[in-house]
C-alpha positions in Angstrom: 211.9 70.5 122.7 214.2 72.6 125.0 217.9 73.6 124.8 219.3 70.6 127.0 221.2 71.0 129.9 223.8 68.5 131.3 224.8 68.0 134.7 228.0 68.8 135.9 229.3 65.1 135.7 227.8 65.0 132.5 230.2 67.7 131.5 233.4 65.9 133.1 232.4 62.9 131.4 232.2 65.0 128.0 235.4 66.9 128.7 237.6 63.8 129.2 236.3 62.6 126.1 236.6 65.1 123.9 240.6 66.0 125.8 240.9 61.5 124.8 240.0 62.3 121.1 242.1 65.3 120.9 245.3 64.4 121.9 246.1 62.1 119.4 244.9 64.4 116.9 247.2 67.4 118.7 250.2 64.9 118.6 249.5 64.1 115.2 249.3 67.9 114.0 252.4 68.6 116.2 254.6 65.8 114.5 253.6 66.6 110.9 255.0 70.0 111.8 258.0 69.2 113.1 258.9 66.0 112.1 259.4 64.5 115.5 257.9 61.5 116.9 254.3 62.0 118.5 255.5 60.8 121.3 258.0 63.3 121.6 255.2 66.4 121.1 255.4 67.2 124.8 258.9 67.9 125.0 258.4 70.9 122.3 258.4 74.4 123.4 255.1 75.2 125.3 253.5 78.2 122.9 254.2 75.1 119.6 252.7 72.8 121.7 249.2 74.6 122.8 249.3 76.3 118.9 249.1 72.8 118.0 246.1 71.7 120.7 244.5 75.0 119.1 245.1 73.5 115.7 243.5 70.5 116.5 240.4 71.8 118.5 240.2 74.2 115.0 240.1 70.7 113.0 237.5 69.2 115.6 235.3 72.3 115.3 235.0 72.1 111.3 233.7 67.9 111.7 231.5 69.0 114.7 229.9 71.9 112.8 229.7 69.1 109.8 227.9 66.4 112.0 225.7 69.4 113.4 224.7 70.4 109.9 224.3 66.7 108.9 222.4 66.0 111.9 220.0 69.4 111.2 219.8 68.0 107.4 218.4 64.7 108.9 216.4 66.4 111.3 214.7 68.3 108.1 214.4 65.3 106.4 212.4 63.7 108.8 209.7 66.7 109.1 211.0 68.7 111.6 210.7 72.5 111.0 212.9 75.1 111.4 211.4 76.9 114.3 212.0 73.4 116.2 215.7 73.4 115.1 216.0 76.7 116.5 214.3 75.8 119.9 216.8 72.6 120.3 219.5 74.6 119.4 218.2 77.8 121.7 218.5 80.5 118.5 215.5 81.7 116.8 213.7 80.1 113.5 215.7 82.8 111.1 218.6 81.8 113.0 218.5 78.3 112.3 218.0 78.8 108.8 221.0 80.7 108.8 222.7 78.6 110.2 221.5 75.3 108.2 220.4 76.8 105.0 219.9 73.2 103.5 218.6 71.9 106.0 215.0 72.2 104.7 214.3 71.7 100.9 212.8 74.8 99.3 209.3 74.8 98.3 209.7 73.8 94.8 206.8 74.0 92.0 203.7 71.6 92.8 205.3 68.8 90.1 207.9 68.2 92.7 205.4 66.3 95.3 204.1 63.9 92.3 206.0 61.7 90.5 205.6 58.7 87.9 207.4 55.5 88.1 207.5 53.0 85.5 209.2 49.9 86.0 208.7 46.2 84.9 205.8 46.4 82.8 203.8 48.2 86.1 203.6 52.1 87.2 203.7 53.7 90.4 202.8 57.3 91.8 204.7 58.6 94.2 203.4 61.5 96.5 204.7 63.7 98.5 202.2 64.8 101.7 201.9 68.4 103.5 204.2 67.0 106.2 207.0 66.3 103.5 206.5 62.5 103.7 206.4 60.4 100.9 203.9 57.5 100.1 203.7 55.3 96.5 200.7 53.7 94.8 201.2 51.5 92.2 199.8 48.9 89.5 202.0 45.7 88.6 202.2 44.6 84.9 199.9 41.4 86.3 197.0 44.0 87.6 198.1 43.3 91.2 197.7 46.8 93.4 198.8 48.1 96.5 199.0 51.5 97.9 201.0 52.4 101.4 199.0 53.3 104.6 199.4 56.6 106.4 201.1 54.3 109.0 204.2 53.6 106.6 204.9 56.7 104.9 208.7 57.4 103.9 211.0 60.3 104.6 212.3 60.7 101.0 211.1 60.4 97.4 214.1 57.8 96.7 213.1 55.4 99.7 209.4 55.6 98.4 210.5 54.3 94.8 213.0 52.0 96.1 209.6 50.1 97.6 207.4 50.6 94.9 210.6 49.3 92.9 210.1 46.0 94.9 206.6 45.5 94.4 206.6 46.4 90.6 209.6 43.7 90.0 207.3 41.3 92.2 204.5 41.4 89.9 206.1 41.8 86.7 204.7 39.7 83.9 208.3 37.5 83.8 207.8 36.8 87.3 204.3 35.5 87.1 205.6 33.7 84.4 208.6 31.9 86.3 205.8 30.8 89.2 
């Protein structure tokens, strides 16, 4: 995947909205630090009122870099490499893991792609595949079995054991017993 481009109306249409988002925020900034109204902000003196757009585009640039590193951390989650995060982003592999150092979990020790579940009188095993996805296998306390298919892997350990949670409370020996 490329560094995207946008069109010139594109970027009109992004400028008006990020300018609609900001003000508020400006006005906002400006009144706390004056104590007038924010409808009043205008009327300041010119240099107090553009320090307080600067303030605000300073407070917009911290939730943007933490949506971007949120968005990278997803991105991770979901398999994709740094190399690619770099490419989207148009900076090189070490750049992107400079820039999102957690984006990516580090390898960790060969334990940490195999786990044991026990739950309800059943077990499941969850694994952890070369692409970082997660699948579950599991025995219910009334012998019952199931396994997931490469088609329905999941992206984290925690969403894996949530559904082998499921199917271990389904055939738990109290629920046969309720039937």
């Amino acid at each position: 995947m490329a560094v995207s481009e946008i069109t010139p109306e594109e970027q009109a249409e992004l400028d008006k909205a990020l300018y609609d988002a900001l003000n508020p925020l400006a006005s906002a900034i400006r009144s706390q630090q004056t104590g007038l109204s924010v409808d009043r902000m205008w009327e300041a003196d010119p240099a107090e009122v553009a320090l307080s757009v600067l303030a605000a585009w300073k407070v917009m640039d911290a939730e943007v870099r933490r949506l971007t590193a949120h968005a990278a951390a997803t991105a991770g989650s979901y398999g994709a490499s740094y190399e690619q995060m770099g490419a989207v982003w148009g900076i090189t592999r070490q750049g992107a893991r400079k820039k999102w150092p957690d984006a990516l979990s580090r390898s960790a020790p060969a334990t940490a792609g195999r786990s044991t579940l026990a739950l309800f009188g059943g077990t499941a095993e969850l694994v952890q595949a070369p692409s970082g996805e997660w699948s579950w296998a599991g025995v219910g306390a009334d012998g019952a079995s199931a396994a997931v298919t490469d088609e329905m892997r999941y992206a984290t350990a925690e969403e894996a054991a949530a559904h082998a949670g499921v199917f271990l409370k389904e055939h738990a020996l109290d629920a046969v017993d309720r039937s």
